[in-house]
C-alpha positions, 0 to 999 in steps of 0.5 A: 402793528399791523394787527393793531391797524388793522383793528383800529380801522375796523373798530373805528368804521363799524363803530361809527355806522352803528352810532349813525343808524341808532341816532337816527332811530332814536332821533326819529322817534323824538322828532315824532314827539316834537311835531306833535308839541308844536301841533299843539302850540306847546313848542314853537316851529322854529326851535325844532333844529335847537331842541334836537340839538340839545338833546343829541348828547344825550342820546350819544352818551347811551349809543356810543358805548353800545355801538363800541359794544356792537362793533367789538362783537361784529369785527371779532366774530368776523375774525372767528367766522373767517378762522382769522382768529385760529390763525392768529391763535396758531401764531402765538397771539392771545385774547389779552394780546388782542385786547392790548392791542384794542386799549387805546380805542377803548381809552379814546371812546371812554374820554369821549363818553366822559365829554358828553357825561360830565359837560355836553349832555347837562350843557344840552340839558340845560339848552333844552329845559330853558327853550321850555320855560321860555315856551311855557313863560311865553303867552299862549296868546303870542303862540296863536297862529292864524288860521289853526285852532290852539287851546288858550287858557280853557278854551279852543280858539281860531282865529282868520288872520292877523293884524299887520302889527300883530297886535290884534286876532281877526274874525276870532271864535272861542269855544268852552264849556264848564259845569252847572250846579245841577251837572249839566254841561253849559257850552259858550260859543263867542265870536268878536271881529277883533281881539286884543290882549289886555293887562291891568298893571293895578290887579296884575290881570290878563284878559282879553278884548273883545270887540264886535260880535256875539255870545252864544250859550247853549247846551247838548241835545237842545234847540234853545240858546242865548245869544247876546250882542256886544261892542265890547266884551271883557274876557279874563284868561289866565297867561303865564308871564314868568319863566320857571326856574330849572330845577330838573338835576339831569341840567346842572353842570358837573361843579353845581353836581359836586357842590350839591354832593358835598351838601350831602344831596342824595339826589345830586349822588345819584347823577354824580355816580351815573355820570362817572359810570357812563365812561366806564361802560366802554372797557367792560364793554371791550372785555365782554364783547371780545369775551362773547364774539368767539363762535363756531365759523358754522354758526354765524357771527350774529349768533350770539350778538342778540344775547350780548346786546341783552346782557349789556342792556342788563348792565345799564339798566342795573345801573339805572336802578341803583341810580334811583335807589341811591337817589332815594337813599335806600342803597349807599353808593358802594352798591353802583361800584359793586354793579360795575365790580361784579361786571368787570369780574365777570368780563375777565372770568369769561374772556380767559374761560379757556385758560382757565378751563385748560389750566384746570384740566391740567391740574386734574391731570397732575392729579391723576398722575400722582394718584 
């Protein structure tokens, strides 16, 4: 009991520290990315938290099994470090005593892998694909802000200010270039005190009014241009207005997935099987990790961990794979159990390797002795 305490603290604590740091890794490279799509005008400012929030469950559903993977490896190579592990050898407590001991964390990670798999991360999912057709249905032109150069339609606009009701663009410039029939590039240059959105009900066309100032034309490398005054000027964009349908799989919910599945939809059999095989990650993890911490006190605890962060790595990347071959339906789905099998196997043969080896040697030796 004392054992099992004892472990289910260290277990629990190390876990958590590594899943903090790696979302926090993670999460600042897509923070990055983020910025980047409101600096373009693709994403608005003020949806940054949201759009981070919808994306956390997936990322925990990847970290969380490889923290418990981390920390297993960590707590146990300390054991072996600190001949902890001789001493508990010594007192009659194997592998598979420890591993007993260890099951009720597994079983609470794997229920909490299989939360984020079968409902936080398509919730958030869904969340974060419909913040995106919102933003794409909106009209770029509610995104313009004053005073930053945004693209609209083919063209880079700036414009100084605002009207107070937000219904018109002051001291606005548009610039754009298109292709002539003989290959040159022809540049237009617009400028208007005032502009305002337009939509004809009768055509179903967007265009832009512009009102008070000039047109420019004019190409590289010469001094000549055209230049026209106008009062008003008629400008047609194209803005989307319709918000698109979510169609991405990764965002239906699990019942959507299973109708899908009985459908006969391969792709749905794709996500369905990633799904189930995310919660199953965390027990093989626990067998191969208490299977790879064992390490000379000498060496180090951190001896082996690159090697079993990589051949954990090779697990859910072999499942990745499978997952698109079975979405292709060039595999059937026995192949993704098969990868989770030989996996397990594998864990099992490497955490009684010393039994096993033992009980070999003896055999040998009875053998010989028969001989």
């Amino acid at each position: 009991m004392i054992i099992r305490s004892y472990l289910t603290k260290q277990l629990l604590l190390t876990t958590f520290a590594v899943t903090s740091l790696l979302t926090l890794i993670l999460m600042g490279g897509r923070v990055i990315k983020f910025f980047g799509m409101a600096a373009d005008g693709r994403l608005d400012v003020s949806l940054l938290s949201a759009v981070l929030l919808y994306r956390l469950p997936g990322f925990l559903e990847l970290i969380i099994p490889l923290s418990f993977f981390i920390a297993v490896l960590l707590v146990f190579g300390r054991l072996y470090v600190d001949n902890e592990m001789a001493v508990l050898s010594s007192s009659g407590v194997s592998r598979w005593q420890l591993i007993i001991a260890v099951l009720p964390i597994a079983l609470v990670i794997t229920l909490l892998i299989a939360l984020f798999s079968f409902y936080l991360t398509p919730k958030g999912n869904f969340l974060y694909e419909k913040v995106f057709n919102q933003q794409a249905s909106r009209n770029t032109f509610d995104m313009i802000k004053a005073g930053e150069f945004q693209h609209l339609d083919n063209n880079m606009l700036y414009a100084r200010a605002l009207s107070e009701d937000k219904s018109q663009l002051l001291d606005v410039t548009l610039y754009s270039q298109k292709a002539k029939n003989d290959g040159t590039m022809q540049q237009v240059l617009l400028y208007a005190q005032r502009v305002t959105r337009r939509f004809d009900t009768a055509t179903g066309i967007n265009y832009l009014q512009l009102e008070q100032g000039h047109r420019y034309e004019f190409q590289a490398n010469q001094v000549a241009y055209n230049r026209l005054d106008f009062k008003s000027y008629q400008m047609r964009v194209q803005l989307q207005n319709e918000e698109k349908e979510i169609t991405r799989i990764r965002a239906f919910s699990s019942p959507q997935i299973y109708q899908r599945l009985q459908a006969g939809d391969v792709v749905a059999l794709g996500e369905w099987l990633w799904r189930c095989s995310m919660p199953l990650l965390a027990p093989v993890a626990l067998l191969l990790a208490i299977a790879l911490s064992k390490v000379n006190p000498r060496q180090g605890r951190y001896l082996k961990l690159l090697p079993a962060i990589l051949l954990y790595i090779s697990l859910v990347v072999l499942i990745g794979a499978t997952r698109n071959k079975i979405e292709k339906a060039k595999l059937s789905a026995l192949s993704l159990w098969a990868v989770h099998l030989s996996y397990f196997i594998l864990a099992v043969v490497l955490v009684s390797w010393d039994e096993l080896r033992l009980r070999y040697q003896a055999w040998q030796q009875r053998q010989g002795q028969i001989t």
